[in-house]
C-alpha positions in Angstrom: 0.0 0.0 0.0 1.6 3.2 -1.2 1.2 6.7 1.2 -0.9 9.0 0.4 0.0 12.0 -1.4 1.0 15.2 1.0 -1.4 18.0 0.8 -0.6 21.7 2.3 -2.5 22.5 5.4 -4.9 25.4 4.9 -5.0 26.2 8.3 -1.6 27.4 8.2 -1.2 31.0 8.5 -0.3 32.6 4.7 1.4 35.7 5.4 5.3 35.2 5.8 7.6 37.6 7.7 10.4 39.5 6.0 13.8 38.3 6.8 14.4 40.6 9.3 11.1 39.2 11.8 12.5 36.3 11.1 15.9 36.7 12.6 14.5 38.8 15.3 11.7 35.5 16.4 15.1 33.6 16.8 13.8 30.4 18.7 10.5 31.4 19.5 9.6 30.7 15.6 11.1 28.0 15.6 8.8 26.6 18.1 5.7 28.1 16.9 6.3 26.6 13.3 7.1 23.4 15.5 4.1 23.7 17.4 2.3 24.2 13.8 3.5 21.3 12.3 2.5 18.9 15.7 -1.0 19.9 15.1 -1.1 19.2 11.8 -0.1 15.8 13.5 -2.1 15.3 16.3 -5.2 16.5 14.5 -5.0 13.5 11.8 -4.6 15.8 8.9 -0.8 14.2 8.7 -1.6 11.0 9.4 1.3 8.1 10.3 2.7 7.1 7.3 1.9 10.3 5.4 4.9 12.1 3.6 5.2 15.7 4.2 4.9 18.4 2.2 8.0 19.9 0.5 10.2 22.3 2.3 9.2 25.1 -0.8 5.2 23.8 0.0 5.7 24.4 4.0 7.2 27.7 3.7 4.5 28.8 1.6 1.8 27.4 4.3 3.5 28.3 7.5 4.2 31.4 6.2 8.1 31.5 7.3 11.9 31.1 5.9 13.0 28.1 5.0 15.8 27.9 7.4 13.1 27.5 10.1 11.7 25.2 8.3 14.6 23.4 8.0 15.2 23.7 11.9 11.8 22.0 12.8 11.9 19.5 10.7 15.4 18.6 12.2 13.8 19.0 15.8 10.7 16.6 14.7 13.1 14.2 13.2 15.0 14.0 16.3 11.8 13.7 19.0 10.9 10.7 16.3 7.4 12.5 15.3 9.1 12.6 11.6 11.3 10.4 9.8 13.8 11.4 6.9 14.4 9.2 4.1 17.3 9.7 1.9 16.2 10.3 -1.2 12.5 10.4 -0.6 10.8 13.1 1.8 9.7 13.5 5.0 7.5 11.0 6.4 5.3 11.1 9.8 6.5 8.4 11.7 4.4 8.9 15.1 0.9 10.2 15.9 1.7 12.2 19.1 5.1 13.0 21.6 3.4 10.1 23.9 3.5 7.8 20.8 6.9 9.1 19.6 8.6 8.6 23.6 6.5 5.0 23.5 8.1 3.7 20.1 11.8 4.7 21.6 11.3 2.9 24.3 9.8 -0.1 22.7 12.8 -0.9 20.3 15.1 -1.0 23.9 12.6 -3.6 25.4 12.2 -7.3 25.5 9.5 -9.5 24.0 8.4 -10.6 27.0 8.0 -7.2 28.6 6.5 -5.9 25.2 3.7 -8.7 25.8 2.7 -8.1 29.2 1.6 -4.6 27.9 0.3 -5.7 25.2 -1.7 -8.9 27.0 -2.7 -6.3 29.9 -4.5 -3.7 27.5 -6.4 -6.3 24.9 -7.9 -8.3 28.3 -8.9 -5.1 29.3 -10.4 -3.9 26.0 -12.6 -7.1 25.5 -15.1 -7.3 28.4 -15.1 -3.4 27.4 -15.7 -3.6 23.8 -18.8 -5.7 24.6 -20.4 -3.7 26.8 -19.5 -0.5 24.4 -19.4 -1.6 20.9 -21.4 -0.1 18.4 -22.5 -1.3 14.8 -19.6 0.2 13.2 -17.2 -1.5 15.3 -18.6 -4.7 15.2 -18.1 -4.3 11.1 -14.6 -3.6 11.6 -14.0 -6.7 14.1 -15.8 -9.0 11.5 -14.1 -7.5 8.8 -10.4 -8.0 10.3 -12.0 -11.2 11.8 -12.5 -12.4 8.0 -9.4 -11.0 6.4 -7.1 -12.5 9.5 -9.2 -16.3 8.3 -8.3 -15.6 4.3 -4.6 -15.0 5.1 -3.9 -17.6 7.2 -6.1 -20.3 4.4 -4.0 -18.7 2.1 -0.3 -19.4 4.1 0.4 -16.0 3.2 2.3 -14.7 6.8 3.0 -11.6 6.2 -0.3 -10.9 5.9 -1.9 -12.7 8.3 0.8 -10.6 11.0 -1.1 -7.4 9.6 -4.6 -8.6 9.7 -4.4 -10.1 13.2 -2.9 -6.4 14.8 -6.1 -5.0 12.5 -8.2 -7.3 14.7 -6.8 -6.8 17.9 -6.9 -2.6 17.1 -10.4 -2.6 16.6 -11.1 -4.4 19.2 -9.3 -2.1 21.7 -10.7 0.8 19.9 -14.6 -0.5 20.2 -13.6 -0.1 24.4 -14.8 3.0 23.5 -11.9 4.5 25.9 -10.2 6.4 24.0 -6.8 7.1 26.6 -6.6 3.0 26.0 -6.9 3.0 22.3 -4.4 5.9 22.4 -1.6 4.0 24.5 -2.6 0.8 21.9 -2.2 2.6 18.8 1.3 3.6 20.1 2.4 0.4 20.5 1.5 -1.2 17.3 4.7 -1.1 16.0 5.9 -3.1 19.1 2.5 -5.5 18.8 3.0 -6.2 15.2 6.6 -7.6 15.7 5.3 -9.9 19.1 3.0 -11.1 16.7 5.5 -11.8 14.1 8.0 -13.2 16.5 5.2 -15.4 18.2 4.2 -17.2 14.9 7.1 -18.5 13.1 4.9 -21.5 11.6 1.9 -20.0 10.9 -0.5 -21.0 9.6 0.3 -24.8 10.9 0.7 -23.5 15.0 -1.2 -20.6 15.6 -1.8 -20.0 19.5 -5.2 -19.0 20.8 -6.4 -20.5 17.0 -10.1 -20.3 18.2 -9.9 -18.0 20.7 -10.3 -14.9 18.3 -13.8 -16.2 16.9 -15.2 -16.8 20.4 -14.1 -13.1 21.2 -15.4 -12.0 18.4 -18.7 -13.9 18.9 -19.1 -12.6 22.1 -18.4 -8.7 21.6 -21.4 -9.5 18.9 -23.7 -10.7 21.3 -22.4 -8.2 24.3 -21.3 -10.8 26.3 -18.5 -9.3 28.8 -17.4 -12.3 30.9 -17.3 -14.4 27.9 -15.4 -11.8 25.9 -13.0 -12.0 28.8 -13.0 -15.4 29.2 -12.2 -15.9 25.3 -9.4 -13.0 25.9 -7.5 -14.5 28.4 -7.6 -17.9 26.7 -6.0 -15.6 23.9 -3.5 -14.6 26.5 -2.4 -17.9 28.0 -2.0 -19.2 24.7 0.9 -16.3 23.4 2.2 -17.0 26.7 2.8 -20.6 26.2 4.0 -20.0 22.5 6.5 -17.2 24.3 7.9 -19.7 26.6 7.7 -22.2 23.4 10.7 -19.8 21.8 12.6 -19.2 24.9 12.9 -22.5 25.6 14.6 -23.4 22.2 16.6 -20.2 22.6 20.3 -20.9 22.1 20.7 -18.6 25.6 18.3 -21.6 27.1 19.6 -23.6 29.9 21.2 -27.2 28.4 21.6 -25.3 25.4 
């Protein structure tokens, strides 16, 4: 799937300063124009994955020099909000600071402690999701319920990987708490390689095979102890296939 196409913001301000303004602003345009560009972000109008306007394209919306473009760029690059590619553009690489901190973090931790935070928030969500769920997020569970099936009758893993984290976001995001779908969505990256790691023979082992229909089934018929129930079956299940791999770890014991 390619990104979409970068479009200016026309909420920017138009009206750029002379030189002179600039120079005079110093840091404190910096930081507005940084400020600018974060709420382009947070606001979903530069969605994850979305390449950036050009520098020539931002200096015409923010309404500033292209040296302090330049210098919050850099400064967004470095938090991990953007991400340079050589050659490319500017891409948004995080939805918020929280998800930008979260994602720096993440690549310094272990599987292990990357799935208890993952485990802890989707055995929360489920009970939730069934007592919250509405039509539309029903849909998307089914849908992502039904695309995770096809990949994984059609041994195509890389796919099923991205279908499964499809169904376990919407199933955190029809909690209808939006702090935990935020924290979720933040992790994703992290999720999506647990999920990857857990399932080296897919589609032959899968854990917690069944366990995604009966949660599934039971958000539909807003059934919360079920929906947990089928949830931490899900959970016991990655945590067996998790001690599965460190067991055969060459760091194992009698190794």
């Amino acid at each position: 799937m390619g990104y979409l196409r970068a479009r200016p913001v026309s909420s920017f301000p138009q009206e750029r300063p002379t030189v002179l303004s600039e120079a005079a602003s110093g840091t404190t345009l910096v930081q507005r124009t940084i400020g600018r560009i974060q709420q382009a972000i947070e606001s979903g109008a530069w969605p994850v994955g979305r390449k950036i306007p050009a520098e020539g394209q931002l200096v015409e919306s923010l309404g500033v020099g292209r040296n302090t473009v330049r210098e919050a760029v850099r400064a967004l690059c470095h938090t991990g909000l953007l991400e340079a590619r050589r050659g490319d553009g500017t891409y948004v690489r995080a939805a918020s600071d929280l998800n930008a901190a979260l994602q720096r973090r993440l690549r310094k931790a272990e599987l292990g402690h990357v799935l208890q935070v993952r485990l802890a928030l989707e055995r929360e969500a489920a009970p939730a999701a069934a007592r919250e769920r509405g039509e539309e997020d029903l849909a998307r569970i089914i849908s992502a319920l039904l695309a995770r099936r096809r990949a994984n009758e059609g041994d195509d893993r890389a796919e099923m990987v991205e279908r499964d984290l499809e169904f376990h976001r919407a199933v955190v995001a029809a909690s209808g708490n939006p702090l935990m779908t935020d924290l979720y969505e933040s992790i994703t990256e992290a999720v999506r390689d647990s999920i990857a790691a857990l399932h080296p023979s897919w589609p032959h082992e899968e854990p917690g095979a069944n366990a995604h229909d009966d949660l599934a089934d039971a958000i539909a018929r807003r059934d919360p102890e079920e929906a947990s129930r089928a949830a931490w079956q899900h959970a016991r299940a990655v945590e067996e296939a998790l001690a599965r791999i460190a067991a055969n770890s060459p760091d194992a014991d009698g190794s």
